[in-house]
TILUMRO-714344 format. One line per field, with one value per atom (N, C-alpha, C): atom name; residue in three letters; x, y, z; residue number from 1. Coordinates in nm, 4 decimals, padded with zeros to 6 digits. Example, Ala and Ser with C-alpha at 12.3 -4.5 7.8 and 13.67 -1.06 7.14 Angstrom:
tivex	c(N  CA  C  N  CA  C) $
pase	c(ALA  ALA  ALA  SER  SER  SER) $
east	c(01.3190  01.2300  01.3200  01.2850  01.3670  01.2900) $
north	c(-00.5690  -00.4500  -00.3300  -00.2250  -00.1060  00.0030) $
up	c(00.7800  00.7800  00.7800  00.7080  00.7140  00.7870) $
numi	c(1  1  1  2  2  2) $
REM end
This chain:
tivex	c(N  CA  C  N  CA  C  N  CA  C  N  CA  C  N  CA  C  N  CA  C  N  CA  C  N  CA  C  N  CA  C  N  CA  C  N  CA  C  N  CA  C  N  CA  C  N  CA  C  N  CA  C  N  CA  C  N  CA  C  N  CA  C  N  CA  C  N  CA  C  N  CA  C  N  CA  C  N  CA  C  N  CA  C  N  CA  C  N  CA  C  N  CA  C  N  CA  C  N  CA  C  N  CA  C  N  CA  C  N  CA  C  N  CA  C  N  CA  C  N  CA  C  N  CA  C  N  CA  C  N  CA  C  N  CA  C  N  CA  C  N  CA  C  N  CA  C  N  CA  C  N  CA  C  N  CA  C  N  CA  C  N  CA  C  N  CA  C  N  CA  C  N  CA  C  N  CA  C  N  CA  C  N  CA  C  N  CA  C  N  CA  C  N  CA  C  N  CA  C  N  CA  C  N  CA  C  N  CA  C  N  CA  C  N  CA  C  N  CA  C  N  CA  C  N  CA  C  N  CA  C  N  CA  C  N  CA  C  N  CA  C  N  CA  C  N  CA  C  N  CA  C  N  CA  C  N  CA  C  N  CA  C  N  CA  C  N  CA  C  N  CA  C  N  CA  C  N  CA  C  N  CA  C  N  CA  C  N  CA  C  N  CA  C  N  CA  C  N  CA  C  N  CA  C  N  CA  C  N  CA  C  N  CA  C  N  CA  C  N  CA  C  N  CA  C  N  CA  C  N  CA  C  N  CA  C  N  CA  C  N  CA  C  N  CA  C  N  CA  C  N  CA  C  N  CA  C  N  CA  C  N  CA  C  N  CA  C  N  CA  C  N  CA  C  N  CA  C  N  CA  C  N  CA  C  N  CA  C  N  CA  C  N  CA  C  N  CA  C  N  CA  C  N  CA  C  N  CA  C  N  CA  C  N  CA  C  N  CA  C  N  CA  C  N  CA  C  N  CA  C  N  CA  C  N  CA  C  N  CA  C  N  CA  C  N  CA  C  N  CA  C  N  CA  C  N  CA  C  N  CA  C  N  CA  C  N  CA  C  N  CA  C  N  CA  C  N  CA  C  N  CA  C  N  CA  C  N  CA  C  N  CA  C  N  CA  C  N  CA  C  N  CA  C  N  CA  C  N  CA  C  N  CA  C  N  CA  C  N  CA  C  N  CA  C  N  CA  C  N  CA  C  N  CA  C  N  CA  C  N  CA  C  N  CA  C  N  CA  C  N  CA  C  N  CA  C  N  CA  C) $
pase	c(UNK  UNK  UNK  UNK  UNK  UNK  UNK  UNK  UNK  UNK  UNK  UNK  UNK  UNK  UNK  UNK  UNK  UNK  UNK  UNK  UNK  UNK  UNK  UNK  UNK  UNK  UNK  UNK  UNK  UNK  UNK  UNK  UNK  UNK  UNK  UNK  UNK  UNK  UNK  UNK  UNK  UNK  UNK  UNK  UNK  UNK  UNK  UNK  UNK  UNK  UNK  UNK  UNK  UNK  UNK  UNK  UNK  UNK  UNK  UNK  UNK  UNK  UNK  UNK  UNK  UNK  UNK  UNK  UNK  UNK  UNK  UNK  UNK  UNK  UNK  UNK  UNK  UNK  UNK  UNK  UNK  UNK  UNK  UNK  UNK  UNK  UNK  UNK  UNK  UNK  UNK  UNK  UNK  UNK  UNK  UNK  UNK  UNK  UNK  UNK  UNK  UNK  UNK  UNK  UNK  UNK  UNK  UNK  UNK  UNK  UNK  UNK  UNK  UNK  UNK  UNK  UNK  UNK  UNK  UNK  UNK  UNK  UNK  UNK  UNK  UNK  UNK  UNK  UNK  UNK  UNK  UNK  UNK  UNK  UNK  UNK  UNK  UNK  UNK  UNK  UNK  UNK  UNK  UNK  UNK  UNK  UNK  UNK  UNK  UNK  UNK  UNK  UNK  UNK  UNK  UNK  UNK  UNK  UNK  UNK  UNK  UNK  UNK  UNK  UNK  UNK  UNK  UNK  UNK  UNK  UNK  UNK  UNK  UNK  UNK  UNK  UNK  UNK  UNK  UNK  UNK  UNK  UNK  UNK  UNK  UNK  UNK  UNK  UNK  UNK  UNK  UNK  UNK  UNK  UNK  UNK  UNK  UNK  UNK  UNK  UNK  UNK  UNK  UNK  UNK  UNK  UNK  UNK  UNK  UNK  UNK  UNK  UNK  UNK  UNK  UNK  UNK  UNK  UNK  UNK  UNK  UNK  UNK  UNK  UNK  UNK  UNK  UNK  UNK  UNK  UNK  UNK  UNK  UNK  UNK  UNK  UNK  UNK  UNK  UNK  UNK  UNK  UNK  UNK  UNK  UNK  UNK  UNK  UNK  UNK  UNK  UNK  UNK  UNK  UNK  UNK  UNK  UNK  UNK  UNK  UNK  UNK  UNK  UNK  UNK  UNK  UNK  UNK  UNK  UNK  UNK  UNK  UNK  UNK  UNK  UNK  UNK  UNK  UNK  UNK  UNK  UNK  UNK  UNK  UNK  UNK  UNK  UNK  UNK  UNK  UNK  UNK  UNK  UNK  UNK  UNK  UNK  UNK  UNK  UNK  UNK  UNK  UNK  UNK  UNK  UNK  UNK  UNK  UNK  UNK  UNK  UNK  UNK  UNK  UNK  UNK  UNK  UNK  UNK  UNK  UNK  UNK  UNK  UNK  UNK  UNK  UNK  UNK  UNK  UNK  UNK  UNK  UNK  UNK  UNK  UNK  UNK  UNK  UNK  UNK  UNK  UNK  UNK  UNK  UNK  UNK  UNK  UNK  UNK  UNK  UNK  UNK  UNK  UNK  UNK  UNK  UNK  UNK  UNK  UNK  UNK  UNK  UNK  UNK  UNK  UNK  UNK  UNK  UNK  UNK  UNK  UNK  UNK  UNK  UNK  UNK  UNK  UNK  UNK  UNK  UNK  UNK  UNK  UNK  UNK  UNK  UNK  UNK  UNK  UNK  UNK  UNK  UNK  UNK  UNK  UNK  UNK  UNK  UNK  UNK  UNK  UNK  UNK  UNK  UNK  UNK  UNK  UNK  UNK  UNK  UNK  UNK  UNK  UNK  UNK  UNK  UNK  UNK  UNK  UNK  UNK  UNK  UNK  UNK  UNK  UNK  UNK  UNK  UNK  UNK  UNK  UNK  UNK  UNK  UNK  UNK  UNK  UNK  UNK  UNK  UNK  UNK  UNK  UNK  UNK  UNK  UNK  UNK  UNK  UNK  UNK  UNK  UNK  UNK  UNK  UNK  UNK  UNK  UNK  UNK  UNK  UNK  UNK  UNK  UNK  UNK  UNK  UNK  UNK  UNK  UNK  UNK  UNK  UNK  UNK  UNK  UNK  UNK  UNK  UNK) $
east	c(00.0838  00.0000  00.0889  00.0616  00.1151  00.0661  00.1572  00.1439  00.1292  00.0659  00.0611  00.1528  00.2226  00.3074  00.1785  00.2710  00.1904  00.2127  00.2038  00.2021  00.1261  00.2076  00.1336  00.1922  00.1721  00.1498  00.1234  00.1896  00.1682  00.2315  00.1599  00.1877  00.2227  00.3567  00.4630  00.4785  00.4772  00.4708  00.6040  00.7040  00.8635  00.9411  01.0723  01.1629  01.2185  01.2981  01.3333  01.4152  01.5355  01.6479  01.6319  01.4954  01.4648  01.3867  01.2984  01.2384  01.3240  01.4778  01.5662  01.6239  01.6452  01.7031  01.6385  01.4835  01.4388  01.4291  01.4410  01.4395  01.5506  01.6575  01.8168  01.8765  01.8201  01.9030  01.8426  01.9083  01.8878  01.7913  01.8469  01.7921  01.7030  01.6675  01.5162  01.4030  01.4643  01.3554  01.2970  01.3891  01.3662  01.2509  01.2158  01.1136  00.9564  00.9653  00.8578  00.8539  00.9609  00.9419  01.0502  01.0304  01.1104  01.1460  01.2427  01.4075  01.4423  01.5209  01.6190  01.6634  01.6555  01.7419  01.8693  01.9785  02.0846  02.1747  02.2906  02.3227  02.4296  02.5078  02.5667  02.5131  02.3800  02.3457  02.3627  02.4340  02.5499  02.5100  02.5635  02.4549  02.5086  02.5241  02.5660  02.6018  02.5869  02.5789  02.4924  02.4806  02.4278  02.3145  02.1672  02.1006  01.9924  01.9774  01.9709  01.8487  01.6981  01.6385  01.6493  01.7700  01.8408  01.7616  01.7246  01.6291  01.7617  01.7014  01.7496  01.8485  01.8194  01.8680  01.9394  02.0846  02.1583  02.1130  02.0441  02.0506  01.9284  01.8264  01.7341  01.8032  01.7585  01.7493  01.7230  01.8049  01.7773  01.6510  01.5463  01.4204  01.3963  01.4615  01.4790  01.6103  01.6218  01.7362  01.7335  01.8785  01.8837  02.0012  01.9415  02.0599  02.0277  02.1563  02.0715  02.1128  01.9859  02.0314  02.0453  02.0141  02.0128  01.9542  02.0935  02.0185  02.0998  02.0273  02.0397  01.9616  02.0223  01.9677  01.9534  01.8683  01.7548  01.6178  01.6410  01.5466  01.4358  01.5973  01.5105  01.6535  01.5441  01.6640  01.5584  01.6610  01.5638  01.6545  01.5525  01.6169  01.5808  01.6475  01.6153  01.5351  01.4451  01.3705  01.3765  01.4108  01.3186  01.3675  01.3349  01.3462  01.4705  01.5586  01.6794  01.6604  01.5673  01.4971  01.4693  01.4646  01.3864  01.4668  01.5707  01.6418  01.5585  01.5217  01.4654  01.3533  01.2636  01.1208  01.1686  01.2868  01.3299  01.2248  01.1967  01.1235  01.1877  01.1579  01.1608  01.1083  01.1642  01.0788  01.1906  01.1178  01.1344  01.1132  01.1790  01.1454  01.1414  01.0712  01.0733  01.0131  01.0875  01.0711  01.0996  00.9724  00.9998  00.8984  00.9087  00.8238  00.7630  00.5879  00.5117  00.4254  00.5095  00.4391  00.5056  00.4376  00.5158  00.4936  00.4495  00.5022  00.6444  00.6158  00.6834  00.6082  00.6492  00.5206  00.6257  00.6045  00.6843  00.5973  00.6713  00.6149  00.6561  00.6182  00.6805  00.6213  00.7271  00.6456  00.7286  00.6380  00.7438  00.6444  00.7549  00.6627  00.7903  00.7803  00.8518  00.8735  00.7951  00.7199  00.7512  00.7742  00.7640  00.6859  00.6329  00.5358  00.4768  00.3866  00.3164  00.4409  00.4802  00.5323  00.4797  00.5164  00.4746  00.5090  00.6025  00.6338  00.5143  00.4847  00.3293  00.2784  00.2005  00.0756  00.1383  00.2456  00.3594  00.3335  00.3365  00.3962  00.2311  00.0866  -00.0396  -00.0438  00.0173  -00.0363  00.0523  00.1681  00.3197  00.3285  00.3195  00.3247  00.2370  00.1049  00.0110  00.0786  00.0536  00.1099  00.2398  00.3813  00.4884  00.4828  00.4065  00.4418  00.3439  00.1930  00.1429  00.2491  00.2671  00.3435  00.5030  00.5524  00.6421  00.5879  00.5144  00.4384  00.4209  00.3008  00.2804  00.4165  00.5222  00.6431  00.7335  00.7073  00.7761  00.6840  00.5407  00.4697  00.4533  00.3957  00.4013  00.5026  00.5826  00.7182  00.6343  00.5689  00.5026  00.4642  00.5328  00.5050  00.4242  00.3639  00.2101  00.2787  00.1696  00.1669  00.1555  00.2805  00.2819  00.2576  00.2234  00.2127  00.0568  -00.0115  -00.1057  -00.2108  -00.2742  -00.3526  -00.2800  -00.1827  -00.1008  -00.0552  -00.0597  -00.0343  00.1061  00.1930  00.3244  00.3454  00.3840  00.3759  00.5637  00.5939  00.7420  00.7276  00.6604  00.6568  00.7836  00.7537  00.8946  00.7834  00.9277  00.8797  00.7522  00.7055  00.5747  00.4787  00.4985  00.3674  00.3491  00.4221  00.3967  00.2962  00.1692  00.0334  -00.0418  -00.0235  -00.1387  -00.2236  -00.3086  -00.4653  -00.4229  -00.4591  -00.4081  -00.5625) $
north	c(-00.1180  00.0000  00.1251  00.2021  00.3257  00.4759  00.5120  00.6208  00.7569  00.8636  00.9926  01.0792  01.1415  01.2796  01.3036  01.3839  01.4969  01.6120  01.7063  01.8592  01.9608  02.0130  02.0728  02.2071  02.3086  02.4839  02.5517  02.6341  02.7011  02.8339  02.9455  03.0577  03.1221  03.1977  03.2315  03.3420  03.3733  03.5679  03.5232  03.5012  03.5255  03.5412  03.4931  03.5567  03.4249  03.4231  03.3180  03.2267  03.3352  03.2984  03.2050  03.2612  03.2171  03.0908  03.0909  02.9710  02.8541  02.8794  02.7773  02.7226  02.8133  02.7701  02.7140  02.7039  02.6555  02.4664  02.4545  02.3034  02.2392  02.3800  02.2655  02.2783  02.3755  02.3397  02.2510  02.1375  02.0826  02.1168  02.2329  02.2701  02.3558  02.4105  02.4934  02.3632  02.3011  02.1271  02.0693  02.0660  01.9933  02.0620  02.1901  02.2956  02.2635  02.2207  02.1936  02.0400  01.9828  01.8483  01.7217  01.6934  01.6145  01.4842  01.4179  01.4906  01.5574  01.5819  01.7272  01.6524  01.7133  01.7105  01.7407  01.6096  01.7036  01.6813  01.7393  01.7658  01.8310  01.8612  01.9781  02.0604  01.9724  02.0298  02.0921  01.9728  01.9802  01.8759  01.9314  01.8070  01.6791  01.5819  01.4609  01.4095  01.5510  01.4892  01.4157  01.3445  01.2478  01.3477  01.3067  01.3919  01.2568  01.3055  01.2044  01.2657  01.2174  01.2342  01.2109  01.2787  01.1897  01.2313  01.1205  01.1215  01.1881  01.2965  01.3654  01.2833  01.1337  01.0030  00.9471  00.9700  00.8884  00.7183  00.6645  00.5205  00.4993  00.5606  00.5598  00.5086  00.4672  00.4765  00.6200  00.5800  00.7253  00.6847  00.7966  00.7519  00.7587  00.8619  00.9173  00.9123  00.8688  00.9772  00.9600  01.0208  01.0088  01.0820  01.1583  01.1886  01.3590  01.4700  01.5705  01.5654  01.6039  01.5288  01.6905  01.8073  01.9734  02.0328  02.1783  02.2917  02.3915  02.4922  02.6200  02.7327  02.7567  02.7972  02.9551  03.0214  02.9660  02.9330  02.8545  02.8663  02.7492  02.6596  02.5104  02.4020  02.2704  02.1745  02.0603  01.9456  01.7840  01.6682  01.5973  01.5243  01.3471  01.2829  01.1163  01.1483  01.0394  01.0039  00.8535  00.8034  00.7041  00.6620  00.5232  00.4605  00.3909  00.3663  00.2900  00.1734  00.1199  -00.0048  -00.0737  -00.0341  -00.0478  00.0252  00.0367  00.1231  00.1191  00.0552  -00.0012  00.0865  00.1087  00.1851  00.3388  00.3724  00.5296  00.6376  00.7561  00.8709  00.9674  01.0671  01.1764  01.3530  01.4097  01.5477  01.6192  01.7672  01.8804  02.0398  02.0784  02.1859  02.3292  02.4083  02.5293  02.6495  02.7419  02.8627  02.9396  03.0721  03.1760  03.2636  03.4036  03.5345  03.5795  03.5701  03.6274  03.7364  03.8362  03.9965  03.9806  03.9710  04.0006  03.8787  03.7098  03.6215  03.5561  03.4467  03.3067  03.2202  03.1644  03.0300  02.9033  02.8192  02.6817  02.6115  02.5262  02.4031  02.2984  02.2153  02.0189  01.9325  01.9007  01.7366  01.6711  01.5682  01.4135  01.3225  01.2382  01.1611  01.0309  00.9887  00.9335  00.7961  00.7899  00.6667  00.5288  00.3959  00.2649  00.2236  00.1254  00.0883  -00.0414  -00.0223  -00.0754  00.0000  00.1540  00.2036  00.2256  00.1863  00.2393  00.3552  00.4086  00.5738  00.6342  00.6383  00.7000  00.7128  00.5976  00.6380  00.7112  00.7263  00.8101  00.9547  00.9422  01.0875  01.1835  01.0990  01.1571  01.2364  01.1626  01.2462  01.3367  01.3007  01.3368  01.5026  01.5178  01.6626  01.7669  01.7274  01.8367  01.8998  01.7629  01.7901  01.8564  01.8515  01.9017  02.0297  02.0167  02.1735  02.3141  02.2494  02.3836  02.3680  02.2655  02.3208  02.4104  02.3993  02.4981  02.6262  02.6137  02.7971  02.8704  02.7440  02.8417  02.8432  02.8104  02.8154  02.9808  02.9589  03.0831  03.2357  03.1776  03.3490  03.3252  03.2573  03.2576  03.2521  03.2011  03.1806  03.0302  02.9533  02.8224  02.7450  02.6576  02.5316  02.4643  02.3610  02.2637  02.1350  02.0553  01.9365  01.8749  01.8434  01.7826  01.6235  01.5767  01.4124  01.4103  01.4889  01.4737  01.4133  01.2977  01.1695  01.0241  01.0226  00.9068  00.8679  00.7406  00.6276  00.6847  00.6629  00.7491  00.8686  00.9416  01.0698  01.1071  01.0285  01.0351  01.0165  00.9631  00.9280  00.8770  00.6732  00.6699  00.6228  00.5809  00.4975  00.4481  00.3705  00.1948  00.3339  00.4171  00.4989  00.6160  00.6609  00.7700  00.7830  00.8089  00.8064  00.6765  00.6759  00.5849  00.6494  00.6043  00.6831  00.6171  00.6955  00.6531  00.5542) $
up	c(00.0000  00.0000  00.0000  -00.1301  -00.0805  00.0026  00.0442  00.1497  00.1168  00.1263  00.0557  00.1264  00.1013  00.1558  00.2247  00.3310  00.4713  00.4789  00.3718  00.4020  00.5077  00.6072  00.7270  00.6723  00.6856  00.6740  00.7667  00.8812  00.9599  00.9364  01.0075  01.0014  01.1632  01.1645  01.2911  01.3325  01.4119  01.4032  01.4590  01.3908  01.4436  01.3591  01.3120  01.2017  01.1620  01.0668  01.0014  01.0821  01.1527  01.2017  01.3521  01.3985  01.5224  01.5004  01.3930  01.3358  01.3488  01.2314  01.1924  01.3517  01.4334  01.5347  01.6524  01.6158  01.7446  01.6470  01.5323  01.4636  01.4943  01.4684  01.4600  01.6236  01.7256  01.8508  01.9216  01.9743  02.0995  02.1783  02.2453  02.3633  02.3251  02.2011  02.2249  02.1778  02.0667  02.0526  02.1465  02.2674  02.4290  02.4142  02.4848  02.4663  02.4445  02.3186  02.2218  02.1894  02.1884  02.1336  02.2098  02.3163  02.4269  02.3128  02.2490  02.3205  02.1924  02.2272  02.1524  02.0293  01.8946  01.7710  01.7604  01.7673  01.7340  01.5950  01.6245  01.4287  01.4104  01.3519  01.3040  01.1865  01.1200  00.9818  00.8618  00.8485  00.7290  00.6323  00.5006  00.3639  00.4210  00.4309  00.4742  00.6039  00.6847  00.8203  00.8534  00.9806  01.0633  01.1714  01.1454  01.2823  01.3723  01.4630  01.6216  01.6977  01.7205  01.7863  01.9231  02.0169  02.1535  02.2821  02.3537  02.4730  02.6028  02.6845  02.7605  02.8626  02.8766  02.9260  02.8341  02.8073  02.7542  02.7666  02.8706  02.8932  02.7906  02.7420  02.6744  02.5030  02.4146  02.2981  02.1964  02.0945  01.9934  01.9452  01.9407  01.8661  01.7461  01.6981  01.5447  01.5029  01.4066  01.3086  01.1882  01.1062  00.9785  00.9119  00.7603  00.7416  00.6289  00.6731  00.6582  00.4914  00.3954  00.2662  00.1798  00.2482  00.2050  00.3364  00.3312  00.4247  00.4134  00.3617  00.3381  00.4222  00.5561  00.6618  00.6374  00.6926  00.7413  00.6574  00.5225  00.4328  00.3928  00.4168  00.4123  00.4391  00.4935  00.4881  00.4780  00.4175  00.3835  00.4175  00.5164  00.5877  00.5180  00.5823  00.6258  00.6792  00.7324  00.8942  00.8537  00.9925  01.0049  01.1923  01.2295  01.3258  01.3232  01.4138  01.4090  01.4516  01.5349  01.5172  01.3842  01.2523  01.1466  01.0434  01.0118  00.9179  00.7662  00.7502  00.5963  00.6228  00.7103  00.7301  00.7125  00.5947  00.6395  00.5343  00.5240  00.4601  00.4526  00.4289  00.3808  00.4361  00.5107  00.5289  00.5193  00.4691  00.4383  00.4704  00.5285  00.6137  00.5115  00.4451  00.4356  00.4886  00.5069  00.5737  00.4997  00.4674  00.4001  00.4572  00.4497  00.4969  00.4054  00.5131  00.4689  00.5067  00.4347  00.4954  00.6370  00.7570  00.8680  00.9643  00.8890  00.9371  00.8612  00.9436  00.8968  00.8275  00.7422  00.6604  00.6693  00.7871  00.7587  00.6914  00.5909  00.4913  00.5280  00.6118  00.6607  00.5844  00.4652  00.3778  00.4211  00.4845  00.5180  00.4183  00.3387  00.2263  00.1968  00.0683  00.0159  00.1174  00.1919  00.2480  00.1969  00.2740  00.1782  00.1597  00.0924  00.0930  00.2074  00.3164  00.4649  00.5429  00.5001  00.6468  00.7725  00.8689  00.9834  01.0385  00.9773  01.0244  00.9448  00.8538  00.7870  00.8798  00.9498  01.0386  01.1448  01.2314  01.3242  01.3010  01.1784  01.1317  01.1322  01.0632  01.0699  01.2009  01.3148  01.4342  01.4955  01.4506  01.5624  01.4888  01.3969  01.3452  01.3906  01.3786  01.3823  01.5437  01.6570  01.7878  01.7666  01.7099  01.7284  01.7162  01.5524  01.4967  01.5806  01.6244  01.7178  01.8444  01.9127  02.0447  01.9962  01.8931  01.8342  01.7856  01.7557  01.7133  01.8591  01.9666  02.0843  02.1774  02.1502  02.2175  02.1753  02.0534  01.9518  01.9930  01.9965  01.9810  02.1209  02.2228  02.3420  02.4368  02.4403  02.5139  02.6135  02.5968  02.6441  02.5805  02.5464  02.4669  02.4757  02.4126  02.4483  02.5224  02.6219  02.5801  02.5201  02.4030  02.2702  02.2892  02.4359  02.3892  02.4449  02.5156  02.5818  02.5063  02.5825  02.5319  02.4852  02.5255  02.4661  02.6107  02.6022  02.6825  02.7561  02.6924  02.6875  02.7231  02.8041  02.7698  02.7087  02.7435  02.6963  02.4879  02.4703  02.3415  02.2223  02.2743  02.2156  02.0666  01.9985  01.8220  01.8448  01.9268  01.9495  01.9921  02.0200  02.0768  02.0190  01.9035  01.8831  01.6911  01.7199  01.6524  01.6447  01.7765  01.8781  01.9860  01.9781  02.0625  02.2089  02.3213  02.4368  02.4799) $
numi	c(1  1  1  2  2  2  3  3  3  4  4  4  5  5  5  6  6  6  7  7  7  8  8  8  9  9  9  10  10  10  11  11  11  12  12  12  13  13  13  14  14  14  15  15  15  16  16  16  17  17  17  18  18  18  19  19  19  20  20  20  21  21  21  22  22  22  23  23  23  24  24  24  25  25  25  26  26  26  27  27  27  28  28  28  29  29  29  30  30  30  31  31  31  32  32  32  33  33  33  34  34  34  35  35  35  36  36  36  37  37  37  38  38  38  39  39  39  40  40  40  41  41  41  42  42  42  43  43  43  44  44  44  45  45  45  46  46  46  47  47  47  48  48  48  49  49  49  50  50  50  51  51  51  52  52  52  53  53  53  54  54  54  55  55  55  56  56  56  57  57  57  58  58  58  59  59  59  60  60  60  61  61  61  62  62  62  63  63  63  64  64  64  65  65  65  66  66  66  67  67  67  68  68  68  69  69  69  70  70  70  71  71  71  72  72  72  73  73  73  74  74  74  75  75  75  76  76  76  77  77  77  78  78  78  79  79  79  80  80  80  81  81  81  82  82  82  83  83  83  84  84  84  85  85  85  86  86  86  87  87  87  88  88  88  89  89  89  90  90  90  91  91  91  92  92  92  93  93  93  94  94  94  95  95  95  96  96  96  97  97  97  98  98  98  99  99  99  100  100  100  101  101  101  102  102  102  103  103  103  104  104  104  105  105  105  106  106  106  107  107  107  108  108  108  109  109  109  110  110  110  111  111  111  112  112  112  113  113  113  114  114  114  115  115  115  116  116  116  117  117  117  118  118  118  119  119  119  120  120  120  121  121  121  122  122  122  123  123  123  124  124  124  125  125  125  126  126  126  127  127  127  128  128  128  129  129  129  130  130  130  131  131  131  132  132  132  133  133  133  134  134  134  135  135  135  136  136  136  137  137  137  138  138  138  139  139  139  140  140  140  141  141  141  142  142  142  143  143  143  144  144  144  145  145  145  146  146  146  147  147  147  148  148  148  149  149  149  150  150  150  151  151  151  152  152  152  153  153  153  154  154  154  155  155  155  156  156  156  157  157  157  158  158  158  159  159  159  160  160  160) $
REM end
């Protein structure tokens, strides 16, 4: 079965630079999206969804495949449990009038991925608790309703 790309569109009352840097740092990701992204974000570098607990497992990673900061960058994804289950997303950022307009397609999906169904829910949750983090200075409960609230790979776009 194939999988359709997931285009989400939000609009930021912040600036580009602050945008790019709350995706690629660590410690503003923690913030909005427990655990932190890290990277050097560089075309062929290596990036790491790493739980605040080293003893924990990486939940994400991949590999950064373009980034031209602060405009856009396109990554790998997938699970390191599952290397073969890997996709595709895409971050663009550009200004509009006196927002931000981020564009997130994660696609390029396999065919019976299970990051597909992951990804239906894990975004909508990531990307508002990153907007109300940016215009509010308070982030959401991005896992709230899930079994998990930690939200590893097995739980994340699953109904609690």
């Amino acid at each position: 079965m194939n999988n359709p790309d997931f285009v989400y569109t939000t609009y930021i009352q912040t600036t580009p630079e602050k945008l790019w840097s709350a995706i690629t740092n660590p410690e503003f990701s923690r913030q909005y999206w427990v655990p932190g992204i890290v990277s050097d974000w560089k075309k062929g570098s290596k990036w790491q969804h790493v739980p605040e607990d080293s003893k924990q497992p990486v939940m994400l990673a991949g590999e950064v495949l373009e980034s031209d900061p602060p405009k856009y960058l396109a990554l790998t994804w997938g699970d390191p449990a599952n290397p073969t289950d890997d996709s595709k997303v895409t971050f663009t950022i550009d200004v509009v009038e006196d927002l931000v307009r981020l564009i997130v397609v994660h696609g390029s999906f396999k065919p019976d991925s299970k990051i597909a169904g992951r990804v239906a829910t894990g975004w909508p949750r990531v990307l508002s608790s990153l907007k109300s983090l940016l215009e509010t200075g308070t982030a959401l409960n991005t896992w709230a309703g899930h079994q998990n609230s930690c939200a590893t790979p097995s739980t994340i776009g699953k109904a609690a």
